[in-house]
N, CA, C and O atoms as a DFTB+ gen file, in Angstrom:
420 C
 N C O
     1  1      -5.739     -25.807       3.841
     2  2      -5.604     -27.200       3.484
     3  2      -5.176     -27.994       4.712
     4  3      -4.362     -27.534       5.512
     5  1      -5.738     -29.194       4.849
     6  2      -4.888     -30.058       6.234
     7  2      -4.325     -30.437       5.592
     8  3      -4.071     -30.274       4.398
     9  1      -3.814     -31.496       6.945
    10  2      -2.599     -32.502       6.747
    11  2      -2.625     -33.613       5.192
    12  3      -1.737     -33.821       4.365
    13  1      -3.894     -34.091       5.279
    14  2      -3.979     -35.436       4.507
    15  2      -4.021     -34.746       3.207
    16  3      -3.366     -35.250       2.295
    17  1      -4.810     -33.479       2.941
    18  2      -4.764     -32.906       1.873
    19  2      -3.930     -32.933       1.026
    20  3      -4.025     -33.495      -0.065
    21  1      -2.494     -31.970       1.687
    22  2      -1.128     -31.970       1.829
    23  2      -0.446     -32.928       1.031
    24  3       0.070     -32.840      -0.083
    25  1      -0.580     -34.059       2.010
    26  2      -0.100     -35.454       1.376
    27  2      -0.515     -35.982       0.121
    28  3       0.426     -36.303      -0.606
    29  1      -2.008     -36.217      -0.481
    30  2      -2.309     -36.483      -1.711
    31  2      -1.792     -35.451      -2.528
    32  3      -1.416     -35.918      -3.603
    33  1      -1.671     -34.553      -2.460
    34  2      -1.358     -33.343      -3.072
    35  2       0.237     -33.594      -3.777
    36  3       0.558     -33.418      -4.952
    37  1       1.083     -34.061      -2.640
    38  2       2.585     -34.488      -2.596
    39  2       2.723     -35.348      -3.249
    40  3       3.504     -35.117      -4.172
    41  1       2.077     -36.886      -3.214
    42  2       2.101     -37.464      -3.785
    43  2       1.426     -37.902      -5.390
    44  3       1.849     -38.747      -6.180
    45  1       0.275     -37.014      -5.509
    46  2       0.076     -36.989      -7.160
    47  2       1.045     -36.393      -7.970
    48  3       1.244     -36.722      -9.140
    49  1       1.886     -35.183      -7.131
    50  2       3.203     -34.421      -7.747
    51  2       4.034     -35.268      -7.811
    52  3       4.570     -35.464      -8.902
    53  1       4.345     -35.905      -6.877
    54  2       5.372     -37.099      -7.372
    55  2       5.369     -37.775      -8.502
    56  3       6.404     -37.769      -9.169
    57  1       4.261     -38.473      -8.948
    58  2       4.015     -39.609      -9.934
    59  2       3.807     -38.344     -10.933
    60  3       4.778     -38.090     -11.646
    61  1       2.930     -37.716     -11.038
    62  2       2.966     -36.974     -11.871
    63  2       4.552     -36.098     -12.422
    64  3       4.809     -36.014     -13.622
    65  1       5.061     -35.777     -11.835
    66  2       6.584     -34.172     -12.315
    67  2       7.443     -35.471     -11.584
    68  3       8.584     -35.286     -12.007
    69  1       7.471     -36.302     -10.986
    70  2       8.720     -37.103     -10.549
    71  2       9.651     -36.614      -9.583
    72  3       9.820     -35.408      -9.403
    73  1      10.453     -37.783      -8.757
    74  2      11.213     -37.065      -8.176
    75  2      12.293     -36.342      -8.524
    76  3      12.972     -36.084      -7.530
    77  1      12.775     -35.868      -9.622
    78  2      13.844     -34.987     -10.144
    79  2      12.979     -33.494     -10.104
    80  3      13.387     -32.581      -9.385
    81  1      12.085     -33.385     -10.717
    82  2      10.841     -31.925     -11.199
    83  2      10.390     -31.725      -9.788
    84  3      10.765     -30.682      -9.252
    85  1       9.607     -32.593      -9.057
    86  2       9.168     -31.870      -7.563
    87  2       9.847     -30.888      -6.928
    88  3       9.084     -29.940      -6.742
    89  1      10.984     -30.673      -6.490
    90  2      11.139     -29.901      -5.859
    91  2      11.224     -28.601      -6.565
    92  3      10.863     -27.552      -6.032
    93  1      11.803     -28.688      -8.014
    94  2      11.818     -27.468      -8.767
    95  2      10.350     -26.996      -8.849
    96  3      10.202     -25.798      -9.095
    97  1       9.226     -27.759      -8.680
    98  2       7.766     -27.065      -9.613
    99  2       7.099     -26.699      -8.344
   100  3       5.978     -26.195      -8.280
   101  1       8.277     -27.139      -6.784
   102  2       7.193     -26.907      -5.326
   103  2       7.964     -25.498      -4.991
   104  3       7.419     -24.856      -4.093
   105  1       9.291     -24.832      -5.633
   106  2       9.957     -23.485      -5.746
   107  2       9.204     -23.131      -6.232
   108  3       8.535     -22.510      -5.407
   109  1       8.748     -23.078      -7.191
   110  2       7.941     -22.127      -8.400
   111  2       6.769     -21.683      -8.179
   112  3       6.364     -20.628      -8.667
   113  1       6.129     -22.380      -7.473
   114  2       5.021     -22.326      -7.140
   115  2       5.095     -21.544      -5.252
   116  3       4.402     -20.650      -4.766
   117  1       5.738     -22.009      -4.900
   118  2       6.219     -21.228      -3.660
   119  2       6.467     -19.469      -3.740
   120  3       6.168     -18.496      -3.048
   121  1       7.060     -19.684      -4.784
   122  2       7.581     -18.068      -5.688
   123  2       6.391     -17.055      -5.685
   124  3       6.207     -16.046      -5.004
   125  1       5.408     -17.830      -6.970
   126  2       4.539     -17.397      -7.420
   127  2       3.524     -16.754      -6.028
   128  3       3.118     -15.608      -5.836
   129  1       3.308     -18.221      -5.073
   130  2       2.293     -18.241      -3.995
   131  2       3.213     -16.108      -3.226
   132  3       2.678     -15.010      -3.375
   133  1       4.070     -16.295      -2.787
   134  2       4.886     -15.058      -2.003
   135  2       4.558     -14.268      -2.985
   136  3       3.821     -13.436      -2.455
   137  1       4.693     -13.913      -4.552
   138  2       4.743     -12.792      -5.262
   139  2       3.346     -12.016      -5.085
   140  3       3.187     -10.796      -5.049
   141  1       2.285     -13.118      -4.976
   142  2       0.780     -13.034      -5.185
   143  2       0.367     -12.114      -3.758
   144  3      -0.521     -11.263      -3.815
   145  1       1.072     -12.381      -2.578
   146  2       0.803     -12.353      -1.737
   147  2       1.175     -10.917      -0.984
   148  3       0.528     -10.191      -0.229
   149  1       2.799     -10.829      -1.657
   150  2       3.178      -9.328      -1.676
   151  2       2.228      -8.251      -2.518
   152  3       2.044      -7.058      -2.279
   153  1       1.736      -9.007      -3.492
   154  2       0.974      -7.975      -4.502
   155  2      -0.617      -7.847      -3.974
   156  3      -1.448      -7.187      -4.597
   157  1      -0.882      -8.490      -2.879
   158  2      -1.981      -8.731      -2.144
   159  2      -2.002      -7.442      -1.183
   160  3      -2.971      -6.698      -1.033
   161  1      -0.677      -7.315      -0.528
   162  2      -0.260      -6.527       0.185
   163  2      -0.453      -5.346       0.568
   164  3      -0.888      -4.748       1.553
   165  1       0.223      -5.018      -1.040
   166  2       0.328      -3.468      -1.656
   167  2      -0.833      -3.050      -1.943
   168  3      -1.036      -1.852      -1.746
   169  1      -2.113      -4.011      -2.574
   170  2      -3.067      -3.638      -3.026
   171  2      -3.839      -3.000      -1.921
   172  3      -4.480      -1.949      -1.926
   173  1      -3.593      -4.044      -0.784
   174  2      -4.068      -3.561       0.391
   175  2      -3.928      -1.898       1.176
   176  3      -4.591      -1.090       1.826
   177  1      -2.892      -2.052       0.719
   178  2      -1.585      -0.700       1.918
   179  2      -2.210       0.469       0.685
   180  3      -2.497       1.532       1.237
   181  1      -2.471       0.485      -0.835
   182  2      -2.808       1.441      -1.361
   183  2      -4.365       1.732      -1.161
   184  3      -4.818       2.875      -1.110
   185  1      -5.414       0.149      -1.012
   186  2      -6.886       0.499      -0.612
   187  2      -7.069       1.889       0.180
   188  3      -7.572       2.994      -0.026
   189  1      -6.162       0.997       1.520
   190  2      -5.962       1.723       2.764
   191  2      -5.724       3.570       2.647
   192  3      -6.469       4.487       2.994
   193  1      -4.615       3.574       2.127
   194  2      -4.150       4.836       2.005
   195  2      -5.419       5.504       0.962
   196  3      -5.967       6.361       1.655
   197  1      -5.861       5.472       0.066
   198  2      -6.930       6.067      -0.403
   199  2      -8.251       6.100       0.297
   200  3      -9.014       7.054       0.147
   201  1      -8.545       5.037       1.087
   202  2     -10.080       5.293       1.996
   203  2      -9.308       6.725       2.711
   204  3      -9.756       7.819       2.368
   205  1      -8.109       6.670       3.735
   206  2      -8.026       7.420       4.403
   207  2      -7.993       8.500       3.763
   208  3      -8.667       9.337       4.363
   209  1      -7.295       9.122       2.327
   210  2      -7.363      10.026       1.694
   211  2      -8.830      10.601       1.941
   212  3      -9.145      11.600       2.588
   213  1      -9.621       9.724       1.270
   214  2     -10.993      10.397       0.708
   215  2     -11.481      10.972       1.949
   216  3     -12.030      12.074       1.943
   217  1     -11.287      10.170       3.218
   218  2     -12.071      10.589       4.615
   219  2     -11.678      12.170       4.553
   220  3     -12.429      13.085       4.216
   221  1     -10.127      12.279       5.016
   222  2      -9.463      13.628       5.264
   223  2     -10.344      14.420       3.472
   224  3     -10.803      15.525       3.759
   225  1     -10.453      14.273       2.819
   226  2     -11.296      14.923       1.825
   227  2     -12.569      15.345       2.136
   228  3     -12.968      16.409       1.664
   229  1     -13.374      14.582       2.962
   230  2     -14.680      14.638       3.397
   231  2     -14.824      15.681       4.737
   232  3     -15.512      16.612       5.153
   233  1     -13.800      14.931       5.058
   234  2     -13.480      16.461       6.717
   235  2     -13.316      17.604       6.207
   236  3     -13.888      18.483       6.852
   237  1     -12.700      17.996       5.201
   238  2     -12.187      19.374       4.799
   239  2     -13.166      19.826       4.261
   240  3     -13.316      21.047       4.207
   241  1     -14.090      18.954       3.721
   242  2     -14.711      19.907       3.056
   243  2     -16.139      20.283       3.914
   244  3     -16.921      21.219       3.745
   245  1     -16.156      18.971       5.079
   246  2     -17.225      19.642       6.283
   247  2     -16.553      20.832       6.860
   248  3     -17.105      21.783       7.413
   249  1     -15.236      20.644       6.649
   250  2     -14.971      22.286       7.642
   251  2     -15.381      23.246       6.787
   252  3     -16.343      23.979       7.017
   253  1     -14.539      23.301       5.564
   254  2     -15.411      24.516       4.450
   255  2     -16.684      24.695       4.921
   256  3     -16.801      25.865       5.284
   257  1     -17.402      24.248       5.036
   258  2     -18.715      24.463       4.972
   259  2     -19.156      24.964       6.180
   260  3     -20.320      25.363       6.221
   261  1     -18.384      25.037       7.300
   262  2     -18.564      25.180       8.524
   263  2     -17.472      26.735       8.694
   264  3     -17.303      27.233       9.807
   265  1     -16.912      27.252       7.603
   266  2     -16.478      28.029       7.846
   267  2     -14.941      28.168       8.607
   268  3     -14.399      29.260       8.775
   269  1     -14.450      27.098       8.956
   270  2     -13.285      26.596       9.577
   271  2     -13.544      26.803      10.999
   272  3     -12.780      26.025      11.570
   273  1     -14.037      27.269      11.632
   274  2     -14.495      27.589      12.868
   275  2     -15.633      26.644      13.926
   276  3     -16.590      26.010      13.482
   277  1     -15.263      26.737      15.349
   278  2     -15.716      26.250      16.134
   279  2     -15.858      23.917      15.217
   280  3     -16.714      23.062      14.993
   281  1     -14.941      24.043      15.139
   282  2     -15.118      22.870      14.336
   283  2     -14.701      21.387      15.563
   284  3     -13.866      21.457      16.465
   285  1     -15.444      20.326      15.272
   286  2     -15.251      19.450      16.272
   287  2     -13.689      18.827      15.882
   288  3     -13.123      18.959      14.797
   289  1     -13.141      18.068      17.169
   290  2     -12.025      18.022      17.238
   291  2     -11.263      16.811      15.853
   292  3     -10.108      16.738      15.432
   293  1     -12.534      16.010      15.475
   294  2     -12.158      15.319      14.203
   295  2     -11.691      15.904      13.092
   296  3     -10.753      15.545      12.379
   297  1     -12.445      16.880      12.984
   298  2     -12.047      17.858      11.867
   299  2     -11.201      18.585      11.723
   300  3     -10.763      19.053      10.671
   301  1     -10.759      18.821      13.169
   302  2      -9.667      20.198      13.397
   303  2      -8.124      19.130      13.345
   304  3      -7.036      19.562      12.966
   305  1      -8.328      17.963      13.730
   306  2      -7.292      16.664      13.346
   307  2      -6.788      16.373      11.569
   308  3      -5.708      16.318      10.981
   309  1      -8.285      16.232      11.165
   310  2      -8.322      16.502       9.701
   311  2      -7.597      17.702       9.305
   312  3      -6.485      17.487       8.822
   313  1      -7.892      18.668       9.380
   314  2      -7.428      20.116       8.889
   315  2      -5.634      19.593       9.255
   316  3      -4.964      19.157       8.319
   317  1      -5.044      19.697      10.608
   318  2      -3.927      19.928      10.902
   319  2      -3.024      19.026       9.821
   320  3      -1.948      19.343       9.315
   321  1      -3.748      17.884       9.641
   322  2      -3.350      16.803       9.042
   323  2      -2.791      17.197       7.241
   324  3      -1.748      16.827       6.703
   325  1      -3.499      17.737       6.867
   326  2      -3.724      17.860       5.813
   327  2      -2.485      19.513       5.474
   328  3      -1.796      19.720       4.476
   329  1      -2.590      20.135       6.372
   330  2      -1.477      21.332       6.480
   331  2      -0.183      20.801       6.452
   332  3       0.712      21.358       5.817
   333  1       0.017      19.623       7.179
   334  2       1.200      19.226       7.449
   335  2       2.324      18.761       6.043
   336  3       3.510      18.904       5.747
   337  1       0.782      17.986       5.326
   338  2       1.311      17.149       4.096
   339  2       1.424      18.195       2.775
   340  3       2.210      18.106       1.832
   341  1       0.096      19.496       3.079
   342  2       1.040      20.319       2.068
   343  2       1.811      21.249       2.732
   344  3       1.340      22.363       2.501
   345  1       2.927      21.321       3.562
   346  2       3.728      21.667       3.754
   347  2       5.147      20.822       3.700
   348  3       6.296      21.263       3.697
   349  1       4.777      19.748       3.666
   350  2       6.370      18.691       3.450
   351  2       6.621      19.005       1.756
   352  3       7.601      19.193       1.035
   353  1       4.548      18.917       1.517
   354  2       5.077      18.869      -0.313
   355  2       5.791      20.327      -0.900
   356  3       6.624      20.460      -1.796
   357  1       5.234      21.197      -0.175
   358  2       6.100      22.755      -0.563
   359  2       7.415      22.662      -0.414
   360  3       8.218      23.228      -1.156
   361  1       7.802      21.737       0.830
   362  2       9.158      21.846       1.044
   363  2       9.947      20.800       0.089
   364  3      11.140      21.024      -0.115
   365  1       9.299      19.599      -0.541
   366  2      10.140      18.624      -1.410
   367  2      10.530      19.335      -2.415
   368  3      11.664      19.349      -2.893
   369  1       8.769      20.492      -3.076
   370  2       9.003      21.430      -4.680
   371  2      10.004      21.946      -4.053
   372  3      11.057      21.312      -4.132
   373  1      10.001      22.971      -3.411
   374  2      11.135      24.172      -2.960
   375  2      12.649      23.157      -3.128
   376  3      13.375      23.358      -4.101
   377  1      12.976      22.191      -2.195
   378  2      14.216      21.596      -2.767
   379  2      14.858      21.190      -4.059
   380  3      16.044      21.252      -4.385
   381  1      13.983      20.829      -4.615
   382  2      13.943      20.296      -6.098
   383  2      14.093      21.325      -7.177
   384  3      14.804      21.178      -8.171
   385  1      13.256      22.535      -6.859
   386  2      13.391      23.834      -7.231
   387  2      14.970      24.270      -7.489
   388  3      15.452      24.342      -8.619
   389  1      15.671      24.537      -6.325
   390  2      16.595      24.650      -5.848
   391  2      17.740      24.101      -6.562
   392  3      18.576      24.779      -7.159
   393  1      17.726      22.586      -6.447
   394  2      18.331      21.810      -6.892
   395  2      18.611      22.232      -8.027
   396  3      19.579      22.906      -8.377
   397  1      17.175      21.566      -9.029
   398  2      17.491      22.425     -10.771
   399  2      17.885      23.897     -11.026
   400  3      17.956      24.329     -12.176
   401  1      18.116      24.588     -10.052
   402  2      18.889      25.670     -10.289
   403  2      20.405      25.955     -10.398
   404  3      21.020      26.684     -11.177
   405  1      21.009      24.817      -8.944
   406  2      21.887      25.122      -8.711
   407  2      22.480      24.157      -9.864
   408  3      23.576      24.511     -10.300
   409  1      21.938      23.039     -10.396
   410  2      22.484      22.874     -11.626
   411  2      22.988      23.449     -12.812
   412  3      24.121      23.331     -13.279
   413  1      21.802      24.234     -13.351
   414  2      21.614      25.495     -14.466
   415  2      22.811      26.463     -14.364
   416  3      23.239      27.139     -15.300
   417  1      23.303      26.442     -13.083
   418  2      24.473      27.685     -12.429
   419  2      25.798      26.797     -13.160
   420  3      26.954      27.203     -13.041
């Protein structure tokens, strides 16, 4: 939006919600505009994280097919990648494991 936009914009809110309501209905809308925007965000940051999922899905399963061997260095990135994350996740079960035990005791 420009400047002049802006201004008609300001001023139909005026006459229209008055000067007591303007500033409350230019919060609200300010609110709304940031909530939309965070939720814009996330939608984004989760797109993201699932394209990359599916890729590392697509590598693994070119390595399968390749036998895991002599594999180009994308793939062998893929592979390491993918070891790493099920190994944090073995290690979260294993704690948690643990945990509900030492409770049970």
């Amino acid at each position: 939006m420009g400047m002049w936009e802006l201004v008609v914009v300001f001023i139909v809110g005026l006459i229209v919600l008055g000067p007591e309501r303007l500033p409350v209905a230019i919060r609200t809308v300010s609110r709304w505009i940031k909530s939309i925007k965070t939720m814009a965000n996330h939608i984004s940051a989760e797109v993201s994280e699932e394209l990359r999922v599916h890729e590392l899905h697509q590598n693994l399963k070119k390595a399968e097919q390749q036998n895991m061997e002599d594999l180009p260095s994308e793939l062998q990135d893929s592979v390491k990648e993918l070891e790493k994350a099920a190994q944090s996740v073995t290690r979260s079960y294993d704690k948690q494991k643990q945990q509900s035990s030492n409770k049970d005791e």
